[in-house]
N, CA, C and O atoms as a GROMACS GRO file, in nm:
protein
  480
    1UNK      N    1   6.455   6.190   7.361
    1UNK     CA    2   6.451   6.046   7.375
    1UNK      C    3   6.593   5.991   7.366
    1UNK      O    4   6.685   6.054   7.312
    2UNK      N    5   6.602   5.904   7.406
    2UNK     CA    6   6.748   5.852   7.437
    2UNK      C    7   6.755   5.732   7.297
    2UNK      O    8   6.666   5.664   7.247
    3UNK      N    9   6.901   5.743   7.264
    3UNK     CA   10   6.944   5.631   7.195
    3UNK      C   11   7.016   5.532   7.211
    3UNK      O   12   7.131   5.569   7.234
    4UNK      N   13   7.005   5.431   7.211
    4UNK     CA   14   6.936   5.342   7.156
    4UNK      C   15   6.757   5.364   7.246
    4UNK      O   16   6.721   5.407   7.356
    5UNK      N   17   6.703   5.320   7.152
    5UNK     CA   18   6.551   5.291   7.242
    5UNK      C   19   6.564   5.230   7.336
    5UNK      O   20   6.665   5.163   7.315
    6UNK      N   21   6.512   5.198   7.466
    6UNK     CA   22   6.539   5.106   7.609
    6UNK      C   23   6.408   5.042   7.574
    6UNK      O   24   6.310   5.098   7.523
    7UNK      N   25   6.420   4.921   7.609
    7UNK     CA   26   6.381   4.814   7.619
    7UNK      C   27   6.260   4.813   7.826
    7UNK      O   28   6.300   4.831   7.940
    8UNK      N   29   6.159   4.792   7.786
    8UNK     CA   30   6.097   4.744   7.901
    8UNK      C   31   5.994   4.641   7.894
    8UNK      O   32   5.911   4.612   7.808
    9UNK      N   33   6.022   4.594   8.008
    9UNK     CA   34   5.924   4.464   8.031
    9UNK      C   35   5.839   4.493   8.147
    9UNK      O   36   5.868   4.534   8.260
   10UNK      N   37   5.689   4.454   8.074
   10UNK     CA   38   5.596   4.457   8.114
   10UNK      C   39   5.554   4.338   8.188
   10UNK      O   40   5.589   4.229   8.144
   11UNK      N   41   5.462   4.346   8.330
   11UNK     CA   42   5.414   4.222   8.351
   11UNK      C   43   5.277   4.272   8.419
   11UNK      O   44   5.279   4.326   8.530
   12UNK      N   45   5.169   4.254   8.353
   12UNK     CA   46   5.024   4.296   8.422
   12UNK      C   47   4.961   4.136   8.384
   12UNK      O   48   4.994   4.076   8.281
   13UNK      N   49   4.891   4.094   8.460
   13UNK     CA   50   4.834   4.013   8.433
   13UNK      C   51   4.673   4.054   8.395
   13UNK      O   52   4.604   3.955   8.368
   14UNK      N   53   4.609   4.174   8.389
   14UNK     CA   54   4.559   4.197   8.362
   14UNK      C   55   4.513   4.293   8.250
   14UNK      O   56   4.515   4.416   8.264
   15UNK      N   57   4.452   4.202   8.090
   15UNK     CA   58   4.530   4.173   7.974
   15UNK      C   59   4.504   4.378   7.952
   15UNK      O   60   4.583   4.469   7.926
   16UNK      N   61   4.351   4.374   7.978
   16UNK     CA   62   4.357   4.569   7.962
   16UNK      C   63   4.436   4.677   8.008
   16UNK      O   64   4.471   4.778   7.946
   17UNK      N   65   4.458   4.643   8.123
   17UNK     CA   66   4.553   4.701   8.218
   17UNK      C   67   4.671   4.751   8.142
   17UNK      O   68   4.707   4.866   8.117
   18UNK      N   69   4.732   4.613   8.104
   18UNK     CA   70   4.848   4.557   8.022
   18UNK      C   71   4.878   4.621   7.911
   18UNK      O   72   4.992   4.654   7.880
   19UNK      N   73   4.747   4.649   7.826
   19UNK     CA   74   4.749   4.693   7.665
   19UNK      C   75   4.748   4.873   7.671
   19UNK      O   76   4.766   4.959   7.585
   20UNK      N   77   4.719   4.877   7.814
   20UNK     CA   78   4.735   5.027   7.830
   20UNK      C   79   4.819   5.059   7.838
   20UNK      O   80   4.838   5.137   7.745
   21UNK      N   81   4.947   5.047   7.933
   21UNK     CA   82   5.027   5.053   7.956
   21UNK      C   83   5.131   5.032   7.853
   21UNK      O   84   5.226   5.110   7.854
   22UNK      N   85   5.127   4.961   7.786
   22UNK     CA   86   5.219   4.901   7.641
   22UNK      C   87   5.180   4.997   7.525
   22UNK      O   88   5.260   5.028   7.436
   23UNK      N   89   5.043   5.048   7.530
   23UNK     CA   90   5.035   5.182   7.409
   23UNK      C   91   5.100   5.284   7.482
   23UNK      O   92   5.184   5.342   7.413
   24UNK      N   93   5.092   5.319   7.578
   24UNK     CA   94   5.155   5.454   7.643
   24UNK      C   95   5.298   5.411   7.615
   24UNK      O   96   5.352   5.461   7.516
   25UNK      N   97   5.333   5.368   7.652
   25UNK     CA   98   5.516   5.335   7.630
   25UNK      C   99   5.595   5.307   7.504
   25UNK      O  100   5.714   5.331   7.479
   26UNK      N  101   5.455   5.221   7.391
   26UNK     CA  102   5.513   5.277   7.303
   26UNK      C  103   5.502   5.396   7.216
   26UNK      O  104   5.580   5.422   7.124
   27UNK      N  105   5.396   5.468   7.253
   27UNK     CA  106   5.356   5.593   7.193
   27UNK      C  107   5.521   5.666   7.246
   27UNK      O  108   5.583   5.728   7.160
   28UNK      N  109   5.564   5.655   7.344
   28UNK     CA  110   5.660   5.726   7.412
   28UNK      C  111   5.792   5.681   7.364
   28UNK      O  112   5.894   5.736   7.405
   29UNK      N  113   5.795   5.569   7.266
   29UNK     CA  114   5.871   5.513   7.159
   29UNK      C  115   5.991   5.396   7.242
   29UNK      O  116   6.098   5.357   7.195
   30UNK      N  117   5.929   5.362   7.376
   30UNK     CA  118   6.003   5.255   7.417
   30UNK      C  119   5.985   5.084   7.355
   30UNK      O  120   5.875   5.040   7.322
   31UNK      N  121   6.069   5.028   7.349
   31UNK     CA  122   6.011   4.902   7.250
   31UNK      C  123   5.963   4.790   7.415
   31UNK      O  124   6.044   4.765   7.505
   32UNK      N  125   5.870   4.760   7.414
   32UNK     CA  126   5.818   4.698   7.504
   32UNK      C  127   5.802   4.564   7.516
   32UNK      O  128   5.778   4.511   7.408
   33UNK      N  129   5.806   4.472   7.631
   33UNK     CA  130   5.804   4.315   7.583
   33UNK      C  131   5.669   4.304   7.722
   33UNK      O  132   5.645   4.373   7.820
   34UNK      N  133   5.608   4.178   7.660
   34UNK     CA  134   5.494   4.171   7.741
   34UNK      C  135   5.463   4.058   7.798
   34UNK      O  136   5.465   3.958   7.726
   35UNK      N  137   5.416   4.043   7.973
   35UNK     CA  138   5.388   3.956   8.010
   35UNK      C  139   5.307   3.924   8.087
   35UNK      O  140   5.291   4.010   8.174
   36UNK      N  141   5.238   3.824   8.099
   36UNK     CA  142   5.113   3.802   8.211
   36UNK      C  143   5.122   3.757   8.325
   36UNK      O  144   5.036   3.763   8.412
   37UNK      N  145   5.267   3.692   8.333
   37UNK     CA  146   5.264   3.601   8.481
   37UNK      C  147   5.368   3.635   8.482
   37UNK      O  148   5.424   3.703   8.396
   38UNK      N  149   5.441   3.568   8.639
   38UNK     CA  150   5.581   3.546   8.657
   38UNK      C  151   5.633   3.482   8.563
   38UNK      O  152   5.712   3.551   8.498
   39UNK      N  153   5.616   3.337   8.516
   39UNK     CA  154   5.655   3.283   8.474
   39UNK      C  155   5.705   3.316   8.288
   39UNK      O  156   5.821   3.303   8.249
   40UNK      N  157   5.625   3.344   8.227
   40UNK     CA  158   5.642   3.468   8.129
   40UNK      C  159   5.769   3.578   8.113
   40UNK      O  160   5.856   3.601   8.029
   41UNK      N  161   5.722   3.637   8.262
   41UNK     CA  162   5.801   3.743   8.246
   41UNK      C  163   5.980   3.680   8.252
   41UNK      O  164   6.076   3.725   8.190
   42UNK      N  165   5.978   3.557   8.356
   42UNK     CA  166   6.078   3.481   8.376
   42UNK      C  167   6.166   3.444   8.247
   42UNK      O  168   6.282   3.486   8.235
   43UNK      N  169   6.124   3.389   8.182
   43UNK     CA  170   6.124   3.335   8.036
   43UNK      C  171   6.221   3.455   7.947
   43UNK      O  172   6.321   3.448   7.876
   44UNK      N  173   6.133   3.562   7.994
   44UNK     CA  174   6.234   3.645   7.895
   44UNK      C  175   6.370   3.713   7.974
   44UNK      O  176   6.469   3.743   7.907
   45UNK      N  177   6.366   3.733   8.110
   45UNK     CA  178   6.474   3.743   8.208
   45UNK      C  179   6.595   3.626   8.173
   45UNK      O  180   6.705   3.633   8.117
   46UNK      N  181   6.542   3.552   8.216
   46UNK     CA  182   6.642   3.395   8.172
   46UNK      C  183   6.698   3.416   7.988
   46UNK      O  184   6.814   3.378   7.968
   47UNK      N  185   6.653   3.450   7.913
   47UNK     CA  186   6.727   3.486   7.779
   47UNK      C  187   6.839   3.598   7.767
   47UNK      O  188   6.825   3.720   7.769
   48UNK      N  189   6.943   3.530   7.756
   48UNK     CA  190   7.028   3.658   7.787
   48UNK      C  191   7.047   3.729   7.643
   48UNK      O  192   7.120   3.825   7.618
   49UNK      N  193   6.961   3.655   7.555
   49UNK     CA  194   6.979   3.737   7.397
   49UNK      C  195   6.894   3.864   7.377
   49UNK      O  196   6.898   3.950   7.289
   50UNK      N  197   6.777   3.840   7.534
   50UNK     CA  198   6.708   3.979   7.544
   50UNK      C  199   6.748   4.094   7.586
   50UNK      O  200   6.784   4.091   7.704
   51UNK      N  201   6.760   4.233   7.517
   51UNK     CA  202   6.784   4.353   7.648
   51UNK      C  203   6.659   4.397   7.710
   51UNK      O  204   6.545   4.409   7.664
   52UNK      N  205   6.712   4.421   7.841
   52UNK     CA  206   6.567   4.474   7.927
   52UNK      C  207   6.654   4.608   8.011
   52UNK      O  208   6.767   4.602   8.060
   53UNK      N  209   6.582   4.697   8.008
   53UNK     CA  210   6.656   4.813   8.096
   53UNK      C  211   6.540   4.826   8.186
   53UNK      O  212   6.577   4.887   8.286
   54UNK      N  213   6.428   4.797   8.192
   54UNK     CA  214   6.344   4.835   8.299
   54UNK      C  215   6.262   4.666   8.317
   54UNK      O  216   6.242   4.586   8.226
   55UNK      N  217   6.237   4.655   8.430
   55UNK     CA  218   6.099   4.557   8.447
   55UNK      C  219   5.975   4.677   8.490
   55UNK      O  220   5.996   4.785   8.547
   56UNK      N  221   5.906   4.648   8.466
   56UNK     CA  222   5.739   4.702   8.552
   56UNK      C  223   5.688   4.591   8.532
   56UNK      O  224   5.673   4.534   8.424
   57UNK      N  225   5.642   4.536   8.702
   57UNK     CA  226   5.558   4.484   8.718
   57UNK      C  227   5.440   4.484   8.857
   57UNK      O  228   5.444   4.518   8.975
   58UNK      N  229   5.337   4.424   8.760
   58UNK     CA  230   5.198   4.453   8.924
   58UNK      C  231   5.282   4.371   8.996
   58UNK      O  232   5.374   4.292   8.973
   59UNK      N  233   5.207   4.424   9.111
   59UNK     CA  234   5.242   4.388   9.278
   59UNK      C  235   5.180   4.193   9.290
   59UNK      O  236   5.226   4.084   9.327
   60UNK      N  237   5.083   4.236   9.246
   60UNK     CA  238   4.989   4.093   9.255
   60UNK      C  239   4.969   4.037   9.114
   60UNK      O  240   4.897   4.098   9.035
   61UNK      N  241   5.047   3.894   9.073
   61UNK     CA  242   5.064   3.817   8.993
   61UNK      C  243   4.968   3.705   9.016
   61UNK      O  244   4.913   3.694   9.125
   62UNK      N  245   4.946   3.623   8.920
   62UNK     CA  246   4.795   3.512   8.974
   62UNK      C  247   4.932   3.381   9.003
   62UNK      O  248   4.916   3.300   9.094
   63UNK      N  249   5.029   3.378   8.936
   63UNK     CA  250   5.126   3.259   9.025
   63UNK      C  251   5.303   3.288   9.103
   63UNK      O  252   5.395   3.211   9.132
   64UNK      N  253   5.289   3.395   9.110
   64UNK     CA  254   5.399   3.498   9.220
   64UNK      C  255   5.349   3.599   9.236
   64UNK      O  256   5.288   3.666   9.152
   65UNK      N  257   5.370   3.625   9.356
   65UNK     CA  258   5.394   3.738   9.457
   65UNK      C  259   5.540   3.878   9.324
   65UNK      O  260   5.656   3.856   9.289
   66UNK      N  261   5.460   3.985   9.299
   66UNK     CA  262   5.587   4.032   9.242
   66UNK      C  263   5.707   4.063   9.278
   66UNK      O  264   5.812   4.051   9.214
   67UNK      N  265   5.683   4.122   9.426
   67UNK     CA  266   5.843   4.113   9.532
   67UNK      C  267   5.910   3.998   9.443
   67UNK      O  268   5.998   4.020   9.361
   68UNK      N  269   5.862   3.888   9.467
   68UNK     CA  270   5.934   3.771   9.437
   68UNK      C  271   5.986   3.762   9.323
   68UNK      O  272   6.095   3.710   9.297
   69UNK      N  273   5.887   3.831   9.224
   69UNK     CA  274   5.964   3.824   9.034
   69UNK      C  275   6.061   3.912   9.083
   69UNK      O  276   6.170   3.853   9.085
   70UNK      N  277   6.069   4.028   9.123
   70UNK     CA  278   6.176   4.123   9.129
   70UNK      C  279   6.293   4.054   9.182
   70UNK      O  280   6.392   4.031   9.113
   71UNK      N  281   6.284   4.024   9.291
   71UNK     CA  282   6.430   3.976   9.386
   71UNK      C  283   6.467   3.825   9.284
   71UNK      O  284   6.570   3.762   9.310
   72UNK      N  285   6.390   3.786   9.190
   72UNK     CA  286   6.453   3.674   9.065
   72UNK      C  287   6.537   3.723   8.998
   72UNK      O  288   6.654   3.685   8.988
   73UNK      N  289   6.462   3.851   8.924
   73UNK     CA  290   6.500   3.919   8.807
   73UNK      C  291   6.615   3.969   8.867
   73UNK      O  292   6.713   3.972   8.792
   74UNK      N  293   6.633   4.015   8.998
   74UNK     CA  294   6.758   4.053   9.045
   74UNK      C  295   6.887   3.965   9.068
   74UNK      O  296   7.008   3.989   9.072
   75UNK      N  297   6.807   3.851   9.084
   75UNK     CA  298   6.967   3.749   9.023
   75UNK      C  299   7.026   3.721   8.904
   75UNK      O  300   7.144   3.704   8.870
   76UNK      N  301   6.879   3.719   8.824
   76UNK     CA  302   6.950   3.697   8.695
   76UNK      C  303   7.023   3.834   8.604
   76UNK      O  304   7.096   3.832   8.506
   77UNK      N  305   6.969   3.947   8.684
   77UNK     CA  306   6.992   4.072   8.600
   77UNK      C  307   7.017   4.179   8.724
   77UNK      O  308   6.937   4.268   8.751
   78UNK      N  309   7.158   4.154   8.805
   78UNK     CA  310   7.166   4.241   8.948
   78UNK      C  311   7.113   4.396   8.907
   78UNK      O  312   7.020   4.450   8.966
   79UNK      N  313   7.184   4.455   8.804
   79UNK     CA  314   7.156   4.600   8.757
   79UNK      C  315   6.999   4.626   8.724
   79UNK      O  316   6.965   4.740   8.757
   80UNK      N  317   6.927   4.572   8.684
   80UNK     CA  318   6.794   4.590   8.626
   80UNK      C  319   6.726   4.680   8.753
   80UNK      O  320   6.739   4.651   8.872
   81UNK      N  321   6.636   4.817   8.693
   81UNK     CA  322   6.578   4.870   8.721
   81UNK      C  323   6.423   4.798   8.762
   81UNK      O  324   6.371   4.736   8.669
   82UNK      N  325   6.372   4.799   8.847
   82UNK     CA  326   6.200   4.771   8.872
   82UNK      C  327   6.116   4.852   8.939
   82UNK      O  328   6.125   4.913   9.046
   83UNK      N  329   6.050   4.843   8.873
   83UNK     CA  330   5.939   4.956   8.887
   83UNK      C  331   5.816   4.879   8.918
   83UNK      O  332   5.776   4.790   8.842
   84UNK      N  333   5.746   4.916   9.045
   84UNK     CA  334   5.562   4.793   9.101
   84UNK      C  335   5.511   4.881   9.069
   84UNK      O  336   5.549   4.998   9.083
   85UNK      N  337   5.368   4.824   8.995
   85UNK     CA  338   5.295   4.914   8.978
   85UNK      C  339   5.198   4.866   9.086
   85UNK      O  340   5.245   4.761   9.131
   86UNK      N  341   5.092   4.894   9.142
   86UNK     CA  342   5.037   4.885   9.262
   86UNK      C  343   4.884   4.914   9.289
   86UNK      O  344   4.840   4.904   9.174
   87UNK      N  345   4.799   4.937   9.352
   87UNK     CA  346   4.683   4.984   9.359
   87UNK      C  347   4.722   4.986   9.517
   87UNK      O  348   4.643   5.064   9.572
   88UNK      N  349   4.789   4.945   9.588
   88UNK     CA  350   4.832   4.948   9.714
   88UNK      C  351   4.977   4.965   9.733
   88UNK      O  352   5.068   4.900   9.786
   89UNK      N  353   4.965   5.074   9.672
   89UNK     CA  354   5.173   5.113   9.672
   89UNK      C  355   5.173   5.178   9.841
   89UNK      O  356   5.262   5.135   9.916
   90UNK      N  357   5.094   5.258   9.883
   90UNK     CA  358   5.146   5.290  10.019
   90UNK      C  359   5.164   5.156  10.142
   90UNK      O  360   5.198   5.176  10.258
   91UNK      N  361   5.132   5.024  10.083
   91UNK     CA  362   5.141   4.923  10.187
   91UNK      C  363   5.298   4.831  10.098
   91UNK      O  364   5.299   4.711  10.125
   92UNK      N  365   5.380   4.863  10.034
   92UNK     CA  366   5.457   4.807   9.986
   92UNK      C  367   5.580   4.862  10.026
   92UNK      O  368   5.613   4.977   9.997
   93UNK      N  369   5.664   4.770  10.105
   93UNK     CA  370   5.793   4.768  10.110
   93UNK      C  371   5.898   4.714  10.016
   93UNK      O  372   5.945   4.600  10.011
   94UNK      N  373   5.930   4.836   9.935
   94UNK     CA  374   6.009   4.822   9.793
   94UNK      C  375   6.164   4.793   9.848
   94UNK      O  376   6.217   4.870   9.927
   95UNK      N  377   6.236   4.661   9.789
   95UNK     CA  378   6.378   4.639   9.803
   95UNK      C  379   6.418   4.763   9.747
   95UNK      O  380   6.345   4.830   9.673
   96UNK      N  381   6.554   4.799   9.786
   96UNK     CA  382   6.601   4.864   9.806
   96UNK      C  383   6.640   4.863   9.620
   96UNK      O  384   6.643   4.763   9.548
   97UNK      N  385   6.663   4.988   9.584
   97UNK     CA  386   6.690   5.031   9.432
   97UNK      C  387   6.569   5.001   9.372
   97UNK      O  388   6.569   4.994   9.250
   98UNK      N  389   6.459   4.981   9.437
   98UNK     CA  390   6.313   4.963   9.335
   98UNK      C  391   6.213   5.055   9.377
   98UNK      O  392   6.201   5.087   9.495
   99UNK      N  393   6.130   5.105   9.273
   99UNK     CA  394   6.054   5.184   9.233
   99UNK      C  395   5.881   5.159   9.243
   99UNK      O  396   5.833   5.070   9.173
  100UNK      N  397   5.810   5.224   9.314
  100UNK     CA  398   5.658   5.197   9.304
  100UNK      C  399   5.614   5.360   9.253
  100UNK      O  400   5.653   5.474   9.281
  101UNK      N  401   5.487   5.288   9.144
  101UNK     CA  402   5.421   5.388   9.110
  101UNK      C  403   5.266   5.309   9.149
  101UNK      O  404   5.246   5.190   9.126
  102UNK      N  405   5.170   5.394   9.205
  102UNK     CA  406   5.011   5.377   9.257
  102UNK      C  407   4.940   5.354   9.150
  102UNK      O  408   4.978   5.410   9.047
  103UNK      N  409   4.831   5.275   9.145
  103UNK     CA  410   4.743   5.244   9.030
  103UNK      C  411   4.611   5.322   9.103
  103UNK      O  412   4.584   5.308   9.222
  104UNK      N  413   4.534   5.404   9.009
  104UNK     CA  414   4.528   5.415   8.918
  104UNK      C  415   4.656   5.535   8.869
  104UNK      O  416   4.667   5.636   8.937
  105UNK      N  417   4.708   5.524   8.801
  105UNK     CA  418   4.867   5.630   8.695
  105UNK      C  419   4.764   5.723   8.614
  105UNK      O  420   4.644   5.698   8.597
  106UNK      N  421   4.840   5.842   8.563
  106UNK     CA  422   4.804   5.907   8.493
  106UNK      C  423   4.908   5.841   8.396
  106UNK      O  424   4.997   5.767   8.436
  107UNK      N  425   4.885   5.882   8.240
  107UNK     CA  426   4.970   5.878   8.136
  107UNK      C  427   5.107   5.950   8.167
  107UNK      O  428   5.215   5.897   8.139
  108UNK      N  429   5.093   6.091   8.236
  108UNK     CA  430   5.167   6.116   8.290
  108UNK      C  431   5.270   6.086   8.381
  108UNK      O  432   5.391   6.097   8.360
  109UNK      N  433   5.209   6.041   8.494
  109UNK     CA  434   5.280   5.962   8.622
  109UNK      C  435   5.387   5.884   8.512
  109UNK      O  436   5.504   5.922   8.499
  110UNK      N  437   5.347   5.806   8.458
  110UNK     CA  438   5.382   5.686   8.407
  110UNK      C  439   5.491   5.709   8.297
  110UNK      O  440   5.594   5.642   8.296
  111UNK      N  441   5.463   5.814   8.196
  111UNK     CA  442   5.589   5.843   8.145
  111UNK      C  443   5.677   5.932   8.230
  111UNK      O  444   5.794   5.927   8.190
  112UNK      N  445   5.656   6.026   8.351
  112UNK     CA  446   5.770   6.062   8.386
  112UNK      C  447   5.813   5.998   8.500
  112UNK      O  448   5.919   6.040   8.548
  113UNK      N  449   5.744   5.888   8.570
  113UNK     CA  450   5.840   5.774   8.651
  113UNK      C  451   5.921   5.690   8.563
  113UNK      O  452   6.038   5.669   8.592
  114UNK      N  453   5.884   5.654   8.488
  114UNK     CA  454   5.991   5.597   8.344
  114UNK      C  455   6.109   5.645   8.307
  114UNK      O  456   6.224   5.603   8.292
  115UNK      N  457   6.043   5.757   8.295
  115UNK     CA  458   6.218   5.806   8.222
  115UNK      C  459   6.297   5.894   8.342
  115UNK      O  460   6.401   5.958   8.327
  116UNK      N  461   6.239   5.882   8.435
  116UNK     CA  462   6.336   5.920   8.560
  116UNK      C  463   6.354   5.812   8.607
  116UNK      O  464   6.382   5.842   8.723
  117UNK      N  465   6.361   5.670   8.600
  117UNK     CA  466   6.427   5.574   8.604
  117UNK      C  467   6.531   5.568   8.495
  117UNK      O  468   6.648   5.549   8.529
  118UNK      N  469   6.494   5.584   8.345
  118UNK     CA  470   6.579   5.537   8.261
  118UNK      C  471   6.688   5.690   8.219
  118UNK      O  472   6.769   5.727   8.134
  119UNK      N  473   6.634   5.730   8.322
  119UNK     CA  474   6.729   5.887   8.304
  119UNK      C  475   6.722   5.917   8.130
  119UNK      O  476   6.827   5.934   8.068
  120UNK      N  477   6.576   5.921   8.057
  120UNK     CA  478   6.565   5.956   7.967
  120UNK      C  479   6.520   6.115   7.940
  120UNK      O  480   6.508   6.157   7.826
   0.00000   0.00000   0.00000
């Protein structure tokens, strides 16, 4: 595991989905921040007192499009890693330096697309 712990932000709007994903990551000892919407996830992007080394977020948000959180998060944070999570990852055209993993994930998938992003 890498030190310092990395920081990721979550955005599922779907709250089970969500709580899954946030035990797996922190079982995997990443400290995780959590969100339901764009706007949420925005909130903590816009704080620059937050660290974030990864975003993951679903594809489909109930008030953005996630393309759209991403290419945000990419102004406010050019370097930030993103990772879609998807149920329709083979119909997604990922900007360029971003990452899709397919829903349904294994525990697996999911911790080793992670830390081959965070080169952990």
């Amino acid at each position: 595991m890498s030190d310092p712990t990395s920081t990721i932000l979550v955005v599922e709007d779907d709250g089970i989905v969500r709580m899954l994903i946030v035990d797996v990551l922190e079982e995997l000892e990443y400290i995780v921040l959590e969100a339901a919407d764009g706007a949420e996830a925005l909130a903590f992007l816009q704080n620059d007192t937050v660290t974030i080394d990864l975003l993951m977020t679903d594809k489909g948000l109930p008030d953005m499009d996630g393309i759209k959180l991403a290419n945000k998060a990419r102004e406010l944070r050019p370097t930030l890693p993103i990772l879609f999570a998807s149920g329709y990852a083979e119909n997604i055209d990922a900007p360029d330096g971003m990452q899709i993993i397919g829903k349904p994930f294994s525990i697996d998938q999911l911790r080793d697309k992670v830390k081959s992003i965070l080169g952990d």
